[in-house]
Phi, psi and omega in degrees: 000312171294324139348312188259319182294342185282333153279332172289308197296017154282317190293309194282288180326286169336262160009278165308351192245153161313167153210130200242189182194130165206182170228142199243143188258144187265173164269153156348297196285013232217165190270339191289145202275330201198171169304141171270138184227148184229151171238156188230132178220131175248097177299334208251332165069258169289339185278125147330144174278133165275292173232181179216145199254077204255131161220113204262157174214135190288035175119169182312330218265336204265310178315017179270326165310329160322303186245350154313124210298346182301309198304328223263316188295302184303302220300307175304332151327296156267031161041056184249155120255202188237124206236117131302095187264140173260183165306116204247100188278143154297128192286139178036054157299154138286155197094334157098166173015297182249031135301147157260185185245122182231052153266117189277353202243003188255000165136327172298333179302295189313302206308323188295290204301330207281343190310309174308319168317343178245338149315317202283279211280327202261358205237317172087044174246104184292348161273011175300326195274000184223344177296154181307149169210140184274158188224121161228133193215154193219120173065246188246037148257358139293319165285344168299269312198315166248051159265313203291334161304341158262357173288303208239042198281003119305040201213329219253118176295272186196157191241161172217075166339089180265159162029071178260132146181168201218200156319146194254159007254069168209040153286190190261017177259017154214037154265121197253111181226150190289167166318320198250061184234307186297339184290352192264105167352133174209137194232148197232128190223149190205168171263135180250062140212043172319074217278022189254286185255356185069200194240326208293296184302013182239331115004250195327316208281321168301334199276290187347289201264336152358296162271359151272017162118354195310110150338060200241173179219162180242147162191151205219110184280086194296179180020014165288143173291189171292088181185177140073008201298346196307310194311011158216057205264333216264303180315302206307304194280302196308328186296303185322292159329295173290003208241316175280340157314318193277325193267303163099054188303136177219146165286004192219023201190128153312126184307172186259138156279166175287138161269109201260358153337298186239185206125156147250165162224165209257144150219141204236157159247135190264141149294176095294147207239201165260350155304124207231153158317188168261348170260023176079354171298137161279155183281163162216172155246193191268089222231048156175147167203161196199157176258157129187161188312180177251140193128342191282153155322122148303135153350125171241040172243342210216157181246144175342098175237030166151180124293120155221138204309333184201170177280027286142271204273003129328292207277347146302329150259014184260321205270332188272327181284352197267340169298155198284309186223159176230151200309139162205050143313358194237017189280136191318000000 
């Protein structure tokens, strides 16, 4: 029963917000096999757009964010809208036929912005074409997603890698991102018994920029499969919330860098599991974790696992990463 009421209030929210649809056509040069297609929902309705919230999608468990009403609910809080890309399949993807190319500079990039562009004329809200935008990609729209902060980082609030990895040579261990790219806030999340992208390469890729200063936070979904990221969907927002206070999205005004000064930081002790990747590494969870403000010594039992904006949502993520296993009912 609660379910079905969690669904009609999605449906009833969904409802109330505008909704548009359009398609983007590729160019000659571009990679895409064919025209791209997006959905747009304005929750917030007649008020300027601040940012826009793309959640591209990957399979059933990720499209929940769209219409999930929590979700659905924030974005008209913050004046988001909510931007859908489906899936665009690429001529000679690795991965075959119906795969993309999550080279954002090979044409998925370009296909997005102009998509706002046309959101823009037809919704008449003309700053969708200059607005700020948040990223959240699941698999290898999580390696999209942390390629494209360095295609647009001044365009980018923050992105959320979910279980991100792809294909070789654009998993996220052949991600490069300039000086104003590390500065965009990320929050990275994985399973740990992923057997697709594992935890270690998405690991490397968090530790890589981290320890050049990225304002970024980890975070490991114990004993979960390739799936299911909704169940931290509560984290998700609380992380979000502060990120959009400190950044200040405007369509006409430079994003705020983060002060990453103040503030916690996380840190985990890893298991190992029996599980190995597609590349034969094994996954781990997570079997010890610990907070403190930043500035503090680091811990010399546990390894770095982030940045995060307040003690509030620290300590949110320490009661969700200290769990043994997390649900994953939300699987198709």
């Amino acid at each position: 029963m609660r379910s079905i009421l969690i669904g009609l209030l999605a449906l009833t929210n969904l409802a109330c917000a505008q909704s548009f649809k359009t398609t983007v056509a590729p160019l000659p040069d571009e990679t895409l096999a064919g025209p791209c297609q997006y959905d747009l929902s304005l929750p917030a309705r007649g008020r300027a757009v601040r940012a826009v919230w793309v959640t591209f999608d990957r399979g059933l468990d990720i499209m929940k964010f769209y219409s999930d009403p929590n979700v659905v609910a924030f974005a008209r809080r913050h004046d988001l809208a909510l931007m859908m890309p489906h899936q665009c399949p690429a001529k000679n993807a690795p991965g075959g036929p119906k795969e993309m190319d999550m080279d954002p500079s090979h044409g998925i990039g370009r296909a997005l912005f102009s998509a706002l562009d046309q959101f823009a004329r037809q919704s008449g809200h003309a700053e969708l074409s200059s607005a700020k935008l948040i990223l959240l990609g699941f698999s290898g729209t999580g390696a999209l997603f942390a390629h494209f902060v360095g295609f647009a980082p001044d365009r980018i609030v923050a992105s959320i890698p979910a279980d991100p990895g792809h294909y070789d040579p654009v998993g996220v261990d052949k991600v490069h991102l300039p000086p104003a790219a590390v500065v965009v806030p990320e929050f990275i999340l994985t399973g740990g018994a992923d057997k697709i992208c594992g935890t270690q390469r998405p690991y490397d890729y968090f530790r890589l920029y981290r320890d050049r200063g990225a304002p970024w936070a980890f975070l490991v979904q114990n004993k979960t499969p390739h799936c299911c990221i909704i169940n931290a969907k509560a984290l998700i927002l609380a992380w979000l919330e502060e990120v959009i206070k400190m950044r200040q999205p405007s369509a006409t005004k430079p994003l705020r860098k983060v002060d990453d000064s103040k503030g916690w930081s996380g840190f985990i002790r890893t298991c190992p599991s029996d599980v190995h990747d597609d590349w034969g590494s094994s996954t781990w969870d997570v079997c010890g974790a610990s907070i403190q403000p930043v500035g503090r010594a680091a811990p010399s039992d546990k390894i770095p696992a982030g940045w995060l904006p307040s003690r509030r949502v620290a300590m949110e993520w320490l009661e969700f990463i200290k769990q043994p296993t997390h649900p994953t009912t939300s699987l198709p």
